[in-house]
C-alpha positions as CSV (number, residue, x, y, z in Angstrom):
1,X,11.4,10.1,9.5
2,X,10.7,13.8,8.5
3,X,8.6,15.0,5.6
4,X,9.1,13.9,2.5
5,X,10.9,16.7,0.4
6,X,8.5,18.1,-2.4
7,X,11.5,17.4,-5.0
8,X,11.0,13.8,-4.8
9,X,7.9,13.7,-6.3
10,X,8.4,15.7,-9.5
11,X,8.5,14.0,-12.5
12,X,12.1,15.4,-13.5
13,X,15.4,15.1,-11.9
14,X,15.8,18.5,-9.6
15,X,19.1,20.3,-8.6
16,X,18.7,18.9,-4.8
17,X,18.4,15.2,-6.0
18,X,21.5,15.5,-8.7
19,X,23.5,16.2,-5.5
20,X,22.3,13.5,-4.1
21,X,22.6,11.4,-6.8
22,X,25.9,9.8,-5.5
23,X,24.4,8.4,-2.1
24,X,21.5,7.6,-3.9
25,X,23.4,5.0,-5.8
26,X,25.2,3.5,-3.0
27,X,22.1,3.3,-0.9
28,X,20.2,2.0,-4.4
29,X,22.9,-0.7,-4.8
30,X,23.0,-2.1,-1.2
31,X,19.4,-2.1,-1.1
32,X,18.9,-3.6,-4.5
33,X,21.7,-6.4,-3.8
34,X,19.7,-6.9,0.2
35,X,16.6,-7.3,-1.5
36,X,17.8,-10.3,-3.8
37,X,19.1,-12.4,-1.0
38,X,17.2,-15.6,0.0
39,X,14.8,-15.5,2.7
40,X,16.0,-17.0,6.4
41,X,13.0,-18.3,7.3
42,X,9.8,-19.7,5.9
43,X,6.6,-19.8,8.2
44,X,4.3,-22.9,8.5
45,X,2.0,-20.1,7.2
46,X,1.0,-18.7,3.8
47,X,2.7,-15.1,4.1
48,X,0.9,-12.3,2.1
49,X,3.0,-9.3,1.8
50,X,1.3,-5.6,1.1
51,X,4.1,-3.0,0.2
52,X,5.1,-0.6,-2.4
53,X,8.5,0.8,-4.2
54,X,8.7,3.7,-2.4
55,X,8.5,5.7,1.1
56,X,5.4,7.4,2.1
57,X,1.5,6.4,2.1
58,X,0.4,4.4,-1.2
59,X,-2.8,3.0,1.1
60,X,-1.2,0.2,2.4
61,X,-3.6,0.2,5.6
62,X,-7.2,0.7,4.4
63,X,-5.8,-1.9,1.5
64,X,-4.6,-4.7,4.0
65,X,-8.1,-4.2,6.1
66,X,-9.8,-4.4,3.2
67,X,-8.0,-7.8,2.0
68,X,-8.6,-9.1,5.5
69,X,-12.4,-8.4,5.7
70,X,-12.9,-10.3,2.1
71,X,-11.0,-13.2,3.5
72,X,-12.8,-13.5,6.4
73,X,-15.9,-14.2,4.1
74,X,-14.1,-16.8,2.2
75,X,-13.9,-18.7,5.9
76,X,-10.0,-17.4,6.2
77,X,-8.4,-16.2,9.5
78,X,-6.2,-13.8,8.3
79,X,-3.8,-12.3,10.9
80,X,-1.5,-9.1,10.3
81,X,2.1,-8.4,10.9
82,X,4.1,-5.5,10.5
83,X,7.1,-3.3,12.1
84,X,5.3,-1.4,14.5
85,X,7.1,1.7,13.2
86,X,6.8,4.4,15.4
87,X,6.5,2.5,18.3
88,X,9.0,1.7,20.7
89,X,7.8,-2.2,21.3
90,X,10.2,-4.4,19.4
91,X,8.1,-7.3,19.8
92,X,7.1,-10.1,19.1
93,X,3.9,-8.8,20.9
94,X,0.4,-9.1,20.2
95,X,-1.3,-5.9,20.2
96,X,-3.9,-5.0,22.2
97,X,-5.9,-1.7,21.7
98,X,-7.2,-1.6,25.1
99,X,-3.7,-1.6,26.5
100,X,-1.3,-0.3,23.7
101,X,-1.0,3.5,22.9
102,X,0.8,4.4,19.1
103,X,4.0,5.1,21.3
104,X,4.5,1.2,22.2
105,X,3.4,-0.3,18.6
106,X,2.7,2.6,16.4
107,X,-0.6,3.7,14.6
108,X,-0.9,1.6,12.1
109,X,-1.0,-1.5,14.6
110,X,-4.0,-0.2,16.6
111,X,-6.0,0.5,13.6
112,X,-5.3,-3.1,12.5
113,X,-5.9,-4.6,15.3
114,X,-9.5,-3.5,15.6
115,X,-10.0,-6.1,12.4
116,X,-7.9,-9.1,13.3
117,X,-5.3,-10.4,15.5
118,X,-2.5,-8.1,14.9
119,X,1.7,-8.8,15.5
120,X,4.8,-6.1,15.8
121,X,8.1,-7.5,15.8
122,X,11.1,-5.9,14.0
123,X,12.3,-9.6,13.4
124,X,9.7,-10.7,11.2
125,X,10.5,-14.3,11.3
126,X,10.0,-13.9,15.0
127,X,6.4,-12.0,14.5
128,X,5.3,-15.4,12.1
129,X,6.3,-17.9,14.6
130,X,4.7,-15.9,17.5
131,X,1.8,-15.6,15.0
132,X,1.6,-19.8,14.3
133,X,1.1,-20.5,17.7
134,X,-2.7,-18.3,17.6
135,X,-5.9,-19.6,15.9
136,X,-4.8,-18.0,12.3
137,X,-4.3,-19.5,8.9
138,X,-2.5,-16.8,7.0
139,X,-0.5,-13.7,7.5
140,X,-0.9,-10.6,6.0
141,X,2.7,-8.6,6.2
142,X,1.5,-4.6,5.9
143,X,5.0,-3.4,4.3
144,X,8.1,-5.2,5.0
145,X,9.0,-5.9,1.3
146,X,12.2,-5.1,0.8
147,X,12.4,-7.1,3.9
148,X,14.6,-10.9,2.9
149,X,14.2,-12.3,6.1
150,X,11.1,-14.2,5.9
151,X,9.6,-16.0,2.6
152,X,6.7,-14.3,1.2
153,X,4.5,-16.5,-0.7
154,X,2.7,-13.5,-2.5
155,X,4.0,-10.1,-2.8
156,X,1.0,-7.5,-3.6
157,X,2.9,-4.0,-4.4
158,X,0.7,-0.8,-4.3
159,X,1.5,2.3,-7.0
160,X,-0.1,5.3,-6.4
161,X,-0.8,6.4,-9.9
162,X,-1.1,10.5,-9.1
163,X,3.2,10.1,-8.1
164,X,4.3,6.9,-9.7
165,X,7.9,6.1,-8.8
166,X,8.5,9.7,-7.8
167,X,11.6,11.2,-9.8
168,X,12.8,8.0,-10.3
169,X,15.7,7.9,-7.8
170,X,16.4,5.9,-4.5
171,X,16.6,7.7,-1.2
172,X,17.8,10.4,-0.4
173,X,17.8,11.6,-3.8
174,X,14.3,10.0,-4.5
175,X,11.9,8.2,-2.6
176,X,12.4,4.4,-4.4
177,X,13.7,2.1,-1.5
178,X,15.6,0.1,-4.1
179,X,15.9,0.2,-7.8
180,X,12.7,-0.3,-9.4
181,X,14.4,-3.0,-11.6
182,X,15.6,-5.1,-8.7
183,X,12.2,-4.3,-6.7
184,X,9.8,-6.3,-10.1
185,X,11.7,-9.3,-9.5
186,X,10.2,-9.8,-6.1
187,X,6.5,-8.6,-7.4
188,X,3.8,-11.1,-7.5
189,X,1.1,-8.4,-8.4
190,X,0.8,-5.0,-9.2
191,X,-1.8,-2.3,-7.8
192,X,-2.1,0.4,-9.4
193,X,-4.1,3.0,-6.4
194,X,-6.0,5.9,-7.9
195,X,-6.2,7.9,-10.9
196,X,-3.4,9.7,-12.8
197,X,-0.6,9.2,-15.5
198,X,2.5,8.3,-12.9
199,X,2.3,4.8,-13.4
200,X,3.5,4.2,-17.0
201,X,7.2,3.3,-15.5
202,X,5.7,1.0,-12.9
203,X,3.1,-0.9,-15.7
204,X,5.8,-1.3,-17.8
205,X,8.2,-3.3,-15.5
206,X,5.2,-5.6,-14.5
207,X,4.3,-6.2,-18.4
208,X,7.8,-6.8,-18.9
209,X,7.6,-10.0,-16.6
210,X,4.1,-10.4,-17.4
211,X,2.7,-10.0,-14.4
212,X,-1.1,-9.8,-13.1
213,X,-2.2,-6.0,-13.0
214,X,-5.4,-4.9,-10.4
215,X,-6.9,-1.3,-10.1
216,X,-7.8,0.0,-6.8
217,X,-9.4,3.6,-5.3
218,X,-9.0,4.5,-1.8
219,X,-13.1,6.3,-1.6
220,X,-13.8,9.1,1.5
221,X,-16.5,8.3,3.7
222,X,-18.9,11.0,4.7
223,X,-18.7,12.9,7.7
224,X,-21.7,15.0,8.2
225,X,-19.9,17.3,10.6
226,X,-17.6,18.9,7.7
227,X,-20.5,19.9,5.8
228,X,-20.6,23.9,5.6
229,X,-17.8,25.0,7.7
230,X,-14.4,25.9,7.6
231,X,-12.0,23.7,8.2
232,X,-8.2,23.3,9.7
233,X,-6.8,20.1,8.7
234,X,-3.8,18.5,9.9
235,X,-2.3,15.4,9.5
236,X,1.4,13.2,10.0
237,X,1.5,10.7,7.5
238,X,3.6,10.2,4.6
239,X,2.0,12.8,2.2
240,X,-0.5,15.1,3.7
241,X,-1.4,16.6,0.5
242,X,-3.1,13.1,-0.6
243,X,-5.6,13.8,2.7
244,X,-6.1,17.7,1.7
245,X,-6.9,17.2,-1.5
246,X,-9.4,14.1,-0.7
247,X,-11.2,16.8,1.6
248,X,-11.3,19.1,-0.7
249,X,-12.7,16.4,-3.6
250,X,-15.5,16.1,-1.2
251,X,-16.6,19.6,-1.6
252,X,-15.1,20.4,2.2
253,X,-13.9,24.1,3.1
254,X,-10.5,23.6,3.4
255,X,-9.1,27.2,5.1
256,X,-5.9,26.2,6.6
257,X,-3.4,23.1,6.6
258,X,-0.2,21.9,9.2
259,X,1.6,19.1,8.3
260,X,3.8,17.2,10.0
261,X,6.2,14.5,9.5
262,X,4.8,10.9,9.0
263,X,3.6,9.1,12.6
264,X,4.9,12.6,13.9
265,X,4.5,11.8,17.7
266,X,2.4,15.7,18.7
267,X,4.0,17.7,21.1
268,X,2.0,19.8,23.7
269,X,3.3,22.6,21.6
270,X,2.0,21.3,18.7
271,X,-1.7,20.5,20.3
272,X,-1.7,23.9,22.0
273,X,-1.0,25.7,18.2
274,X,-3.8,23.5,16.6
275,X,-6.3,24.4,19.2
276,X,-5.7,27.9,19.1
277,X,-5.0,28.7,15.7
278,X,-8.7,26.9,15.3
279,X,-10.6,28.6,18.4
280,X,-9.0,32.0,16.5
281,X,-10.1,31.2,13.2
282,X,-13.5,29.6,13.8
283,X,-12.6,26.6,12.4
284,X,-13.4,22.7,12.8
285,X,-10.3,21.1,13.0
286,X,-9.7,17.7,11.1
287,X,-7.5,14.6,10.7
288,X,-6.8,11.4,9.3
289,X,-7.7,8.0,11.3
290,X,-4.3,7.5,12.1
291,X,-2.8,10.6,13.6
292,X,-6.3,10.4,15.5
293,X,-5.3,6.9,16.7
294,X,-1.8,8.7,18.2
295,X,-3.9,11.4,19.7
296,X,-6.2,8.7,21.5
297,X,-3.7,7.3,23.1
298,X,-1.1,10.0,24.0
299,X,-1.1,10.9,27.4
300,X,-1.8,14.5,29.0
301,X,-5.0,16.2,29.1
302,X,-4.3,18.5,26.0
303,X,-4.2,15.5,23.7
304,X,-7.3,14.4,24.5
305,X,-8.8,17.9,24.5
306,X,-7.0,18.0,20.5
307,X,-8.7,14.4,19.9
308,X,-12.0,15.9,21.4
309,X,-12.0,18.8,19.1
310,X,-11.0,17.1,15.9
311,X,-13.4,15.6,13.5
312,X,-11.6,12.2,11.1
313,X,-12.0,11.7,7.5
314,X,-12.5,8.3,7.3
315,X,-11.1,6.4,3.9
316,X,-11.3,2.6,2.8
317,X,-10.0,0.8,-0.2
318,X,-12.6,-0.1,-3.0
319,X,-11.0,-3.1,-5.4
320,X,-12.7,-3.6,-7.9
321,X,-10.7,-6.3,-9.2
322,X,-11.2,-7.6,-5.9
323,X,-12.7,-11.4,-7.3
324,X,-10.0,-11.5,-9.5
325,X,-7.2,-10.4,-6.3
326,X,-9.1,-13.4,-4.0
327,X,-8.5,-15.5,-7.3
328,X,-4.3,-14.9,-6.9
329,X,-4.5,-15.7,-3.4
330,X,-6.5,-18.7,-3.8
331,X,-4.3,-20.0,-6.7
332,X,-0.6,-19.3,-3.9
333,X,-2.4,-21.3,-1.3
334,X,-2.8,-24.4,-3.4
335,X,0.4,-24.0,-5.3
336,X,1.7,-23.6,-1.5
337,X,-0.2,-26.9,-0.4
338,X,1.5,-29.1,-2.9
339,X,4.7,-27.8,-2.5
340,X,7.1,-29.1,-0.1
């Protein structure tokens, strides 16, 4: 996927998007009406799915390793499955970190996989039964909500509150993946990530249906190297300006930016301009943990030189409704016990 155009994420309805607006309701109604269908397959077990509404980075990964390192302390073995997007593994496979470059299973896989046993499959009913058969007791599904094919016993849904819903639309006009009305009705619990006024539409929907509403920050860890010098920061996620902005928050010298499209596969081009345009400039290049976790892994000798020279702005999720999140979760699990 290439980066996301600026238009989406303006409050009002732009020019581009109104002539889009007729795919847009297609795509809206076929993914509204997909959503709503009943799952194919239920896993022997629980299922925990982290998404969001729309495309592009709400803090679905520093969330879901958060989540599993709580659980672990409440004597859980939590497990994650996702996609592997980016990656050219369809799976079922077990990811391995030592063996597995972002090219096979993608970067979000290798960063979970240093936390807990971690499954790709693009069939997720697949990736659960591959994931019953290994010493874990719950799966957490990073994304796959609009997925119907395998029952989710929780759905956890992530709003970034500085873009909200976007301009409101479904893809391409927008970046909703469905209509926000169709997406509630499979919400368990809403996350409202960050500060900012975007998320009126989104707490609305939820208080509708009353629904349980948490507050979470994604907070910047420090990296002594930044302090004092000028920076180049690059990154290939789903909005770049989100890491800019956190660098700049933390009082970093930001001189110059390159973004690229989200898990944006570098070229030796695109190494070769980074290192130069830095060794030009004076400046310390910089990245996030997951374009770093491409680099690591590509091969040639100029990717590792990029890695090498490249600082990482490390991020995790605070929640500080966290006891009241482990509350939910407790709650499903019995509910799911009694069931049959």
């Amino acid at each position: 996927m290439g980066k996301a155009p600026d238009f989406w994420w303006k409050p009002h309805v732009s020019v581009q998007a109104l002539a889009l607006a007729p795919v847009s309701w297609v795509y809206g109604l076929i993914a509204g009406r997909r959503m709503l269908q009943r799952p194919k397959a239920k896993s022997t077990l629980p299922v925990i799915c982290i998404g969001n509404f729309v495309v592009g980075g709400t803090g679905k990964t520093p969330f879901a390793l958060q989540l599993a390192d709580r659980l672990k302390t409440e004597d859980r073995k939590p497990a994650f499955l996702l996609r592997g997007y980016g990656g050219r593994l369809k799976g079922p496979v077990a990811v391995d970190p030592s063996k597995h470059t972002a090219a096979d299973v993608g970067d979000e896989a290798l960063l979970l996989a240093k936390s807990a046993p971690t499954v790709i499959a693009a069939d997720r009913p697949a990736g659960a039964a591959f994931l019953e058969k290994l010493p874990v007791d719950l799966i957490l599904m990073d994304d796959g909500f609009q997925n119907p094919s395998l029952h989710k016993d929780l759905s956890l849904v992530l709003i970034d509150c500085a873009v909200g819903f976007g301009n409101g639309l479904c893809l391409p006009a927008g970046p909703l993946r469905a209509p926000a009305q169709k997406q509630i009705l499979k919400t368990d619990c809403l996350v409202l990530i960050g500060e900012g006024d975007r998320a009126e539409a989104a707490a609305h929907l939820a208080g509708r249906r009353a629904l349980p509403i948490l507050h979470a920050q994604i907070a910047v860890e420090e990296n002594p190297a930044l302090e004092g010098i000028k920076l180049l920061a690059y990154a290939g996620i789903g909005r770049p300006q989100k890491f800019y902005k956190s660098l700049k928050d933390q009082g970093h010298k930001v001189t110059a930016t390159r973004s690229f499209a989200d898990h944006h596969e570098f070229s030796e081009a695109d190494a070769r301009a980074l290192i130069t345009q830095a060794e030009r400039d004076g400046l310390q290049l910089v990245t996030t943990a997951k374009d770093m976790a491409r680099l690591e892994t590509q091969k040639g000798e100029i990717f590792h030189w990029l890695a090498a020279r490249s600082e990482v702005l490390n991020v995790r999720m605070d929640i500080p409704d966290e006891d009241r999140l482990i509350g939910l979760i407790k709650d499903c699990l019995r509910n799911r016990t009694f069931k049959t």
